[in-house]
C-alpha positions in Angstrom: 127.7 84.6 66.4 126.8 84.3 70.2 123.3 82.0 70.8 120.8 84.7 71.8 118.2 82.5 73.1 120.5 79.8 75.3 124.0 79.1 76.4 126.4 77.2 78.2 127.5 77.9 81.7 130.5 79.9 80.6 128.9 81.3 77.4 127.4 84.7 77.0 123.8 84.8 75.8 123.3 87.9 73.2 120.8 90.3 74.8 120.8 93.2 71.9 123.0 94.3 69.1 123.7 97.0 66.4 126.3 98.2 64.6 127.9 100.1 67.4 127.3 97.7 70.8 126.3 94.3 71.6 125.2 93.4 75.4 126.0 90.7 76.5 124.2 88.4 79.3 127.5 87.1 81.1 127.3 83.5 83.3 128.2 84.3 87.1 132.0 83.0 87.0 133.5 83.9 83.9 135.5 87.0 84.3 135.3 89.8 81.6 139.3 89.8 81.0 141.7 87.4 81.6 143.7 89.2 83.9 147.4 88.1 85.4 146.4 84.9 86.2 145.0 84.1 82.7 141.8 81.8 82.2 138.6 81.9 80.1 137.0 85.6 79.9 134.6 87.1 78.2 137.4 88.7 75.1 138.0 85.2 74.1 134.5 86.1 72.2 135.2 88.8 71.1 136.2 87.7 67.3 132.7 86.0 67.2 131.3 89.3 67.7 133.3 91.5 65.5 137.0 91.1 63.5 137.2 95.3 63.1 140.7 96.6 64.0 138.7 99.0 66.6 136.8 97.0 68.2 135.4 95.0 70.5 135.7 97.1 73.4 134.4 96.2 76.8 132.3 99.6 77.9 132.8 98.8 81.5 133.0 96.2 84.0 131.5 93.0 86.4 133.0 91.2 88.7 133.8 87.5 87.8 130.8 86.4 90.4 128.3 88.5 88.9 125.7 87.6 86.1 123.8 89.9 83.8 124.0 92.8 81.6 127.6 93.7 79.9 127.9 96.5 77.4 130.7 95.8 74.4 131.2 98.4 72.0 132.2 97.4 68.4 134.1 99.8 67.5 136.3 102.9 68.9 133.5 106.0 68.5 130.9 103.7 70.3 133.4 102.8 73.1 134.2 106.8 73.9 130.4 107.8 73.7 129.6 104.7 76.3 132.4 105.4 78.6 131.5 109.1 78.6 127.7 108.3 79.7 129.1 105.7 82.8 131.9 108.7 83.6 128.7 111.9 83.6 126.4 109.2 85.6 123.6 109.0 82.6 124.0 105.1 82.5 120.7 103.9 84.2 122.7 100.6 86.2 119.7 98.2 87.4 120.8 95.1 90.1 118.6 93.0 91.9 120.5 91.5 94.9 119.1 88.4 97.5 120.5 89.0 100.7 120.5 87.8 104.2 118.1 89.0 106.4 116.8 92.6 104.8 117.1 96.4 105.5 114.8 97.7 108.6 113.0 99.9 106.0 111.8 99.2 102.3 113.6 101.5 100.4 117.1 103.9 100.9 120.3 105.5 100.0 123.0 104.8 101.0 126.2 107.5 100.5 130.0 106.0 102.0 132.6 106.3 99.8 135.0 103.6 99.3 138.8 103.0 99.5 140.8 99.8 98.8 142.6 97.8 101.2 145.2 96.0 101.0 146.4 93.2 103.1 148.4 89.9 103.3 145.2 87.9 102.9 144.6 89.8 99.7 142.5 93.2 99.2 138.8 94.1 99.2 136.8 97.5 99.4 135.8 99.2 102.4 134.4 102.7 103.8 136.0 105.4 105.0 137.9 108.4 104.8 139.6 108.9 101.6 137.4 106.7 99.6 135.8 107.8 96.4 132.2 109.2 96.6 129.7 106.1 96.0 126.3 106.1 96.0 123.8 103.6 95.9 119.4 104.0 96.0 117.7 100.7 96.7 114.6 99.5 97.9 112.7 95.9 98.8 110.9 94.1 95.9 110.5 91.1 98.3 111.2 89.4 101.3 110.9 85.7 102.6 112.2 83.6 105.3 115.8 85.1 106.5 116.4 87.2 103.2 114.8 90.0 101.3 115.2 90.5 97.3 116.7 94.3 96.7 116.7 96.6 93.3 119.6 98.4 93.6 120.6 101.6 91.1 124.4 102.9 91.9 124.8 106.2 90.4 128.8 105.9 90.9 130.8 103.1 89.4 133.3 101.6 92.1 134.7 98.1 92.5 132.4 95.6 94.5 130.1 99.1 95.5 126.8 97.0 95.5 128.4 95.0 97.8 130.1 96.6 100.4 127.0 99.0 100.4 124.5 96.0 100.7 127.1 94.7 103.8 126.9 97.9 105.3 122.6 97.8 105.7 123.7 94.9 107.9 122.0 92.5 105.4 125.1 91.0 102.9 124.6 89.4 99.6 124.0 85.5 99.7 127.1 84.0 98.5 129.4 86.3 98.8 132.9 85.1 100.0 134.8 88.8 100.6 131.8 90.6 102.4 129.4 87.7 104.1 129.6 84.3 104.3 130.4 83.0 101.1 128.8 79.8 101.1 126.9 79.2 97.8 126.9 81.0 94.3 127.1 85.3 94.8 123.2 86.3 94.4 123.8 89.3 92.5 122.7 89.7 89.2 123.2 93.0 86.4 119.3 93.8 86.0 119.3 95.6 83.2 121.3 98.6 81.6 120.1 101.6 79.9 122.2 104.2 77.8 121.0 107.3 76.8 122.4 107.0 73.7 121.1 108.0 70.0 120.0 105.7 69.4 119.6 104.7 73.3 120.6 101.4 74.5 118.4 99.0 76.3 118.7 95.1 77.8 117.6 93.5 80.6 118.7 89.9 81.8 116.8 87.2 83.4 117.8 85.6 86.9 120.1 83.2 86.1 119.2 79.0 87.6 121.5 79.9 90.9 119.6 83.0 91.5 116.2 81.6 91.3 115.2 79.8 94.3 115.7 82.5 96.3 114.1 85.1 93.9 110.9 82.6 94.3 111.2 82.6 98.5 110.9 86.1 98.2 107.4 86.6 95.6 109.3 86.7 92.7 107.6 84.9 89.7 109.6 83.1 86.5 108.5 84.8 83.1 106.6 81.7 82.5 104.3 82.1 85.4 103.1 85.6 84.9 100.6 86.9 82.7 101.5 88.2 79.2 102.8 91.8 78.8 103.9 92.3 75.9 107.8 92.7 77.4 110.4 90.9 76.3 111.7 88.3 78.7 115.1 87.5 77.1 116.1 90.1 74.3 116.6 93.8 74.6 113.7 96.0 76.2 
């Protein structure tokens, strides 16, 4: 069984389970599936969290750089009823996201779709005819010297979309190497997700040591500084 309360860097912490889905808090730089270059992943867990013949499934996906919130279903049914609610848009997808400098306004939407592209130096995402519809709604929780602290909700899916949208307010993510400067860990954590489900999913993730500092430049206070609420800081919610 995964350690629901602590981890290692590269371990996942256990957020929620139940017979049908686990979520997982996943460390920024362990990827979710090994991929053609091989390496530790997020499946080479997956016998701890289940040995049925269908299952563990991963629901969907986050990039290597990114912390937080990961849905794995346990078995085959679960998987098909998860994917279903990410394809129909009923996932509820919550990011918060430290970048440099900060939007002009406090809160937005942003609508570009996105196409790959390819080149000799490799591939990223960028907008532009073609693309696939993405949208993103954000607004400003914070702000403090040079950066401002964003909650982001995409209601589309697409590769590195919280990204290239966040670029495209003029204001990248700290840390990011493909669409700002990439110096320093990739301040972008999986908030929290939300299935409506029966029964409906729920976990949220707390800003992992990298993420912090900045979080506290821009208001933000650590679950031990605030005043009780009765919320859970580091199990499902």
């Amino acid at each position: 069984m995964l350690r629901s309360m602590a981890a290692t860097p590269t371990e996942p912490v256990l957020l929620y389970r139940d017979q049908r889905f686990v979520v997982l808090d996943k460390p920024a730089g362990l990827a979710v599936h090994p991929g053609p270059r091989g390496g530790p992943s997020v499946e080479d867990w997956f016998p701890r969290l289940s040995r049925r013949k269908d299952g563990p499934w991963l629901a969907h996906r986050l990039d290597a750089d990114t912390a937080g919130c990961l849905v794995v279903a346990l078995r085959k049914a679960a998987l098909i009823a998860a994917q279903a609610a990410f394809a129909e848009g009923r996932a509820r997808k919550t990011y918060w996201a430290v970048v440099r400098g900060g939007p002009a306004t406090d809160s937005g939407m942003i609508d570009a779709p996105l196409r790959r592209q390819d080149s000799q130096a490799g591939w990223r995402m960028v907008i532009g005819p073609g693309g696939q519809r993405a949208i993103t709604d954000w607004h400003v929780l914070g702000r403090g010297p040079g950066i401002a602290w964003l909650e982001l909700h995409p209601r589309t899916g697409r590769t590195h979309q919280i990204r290239v949208h966040c670029a495209s307010l003029g204001c990248p993510i700290l840390g990011d190497p493909i669409y700002g400067d990439g110096k320093g860990p990739l301040h972008l954590l999986a908030r929290a997700i939300a299935l409506p489900l029966e029964p409906p999913i729920a976990a949220r993730a707390e800003p992992p040591p990298a993420l912090r500092a900045a979080l506290l430049r821009c208001g933000w206070r650590a679950p031990s500084d605030q005043a009780p609420s009765g919320e859970a800081t580091d199990r499902s919610v």
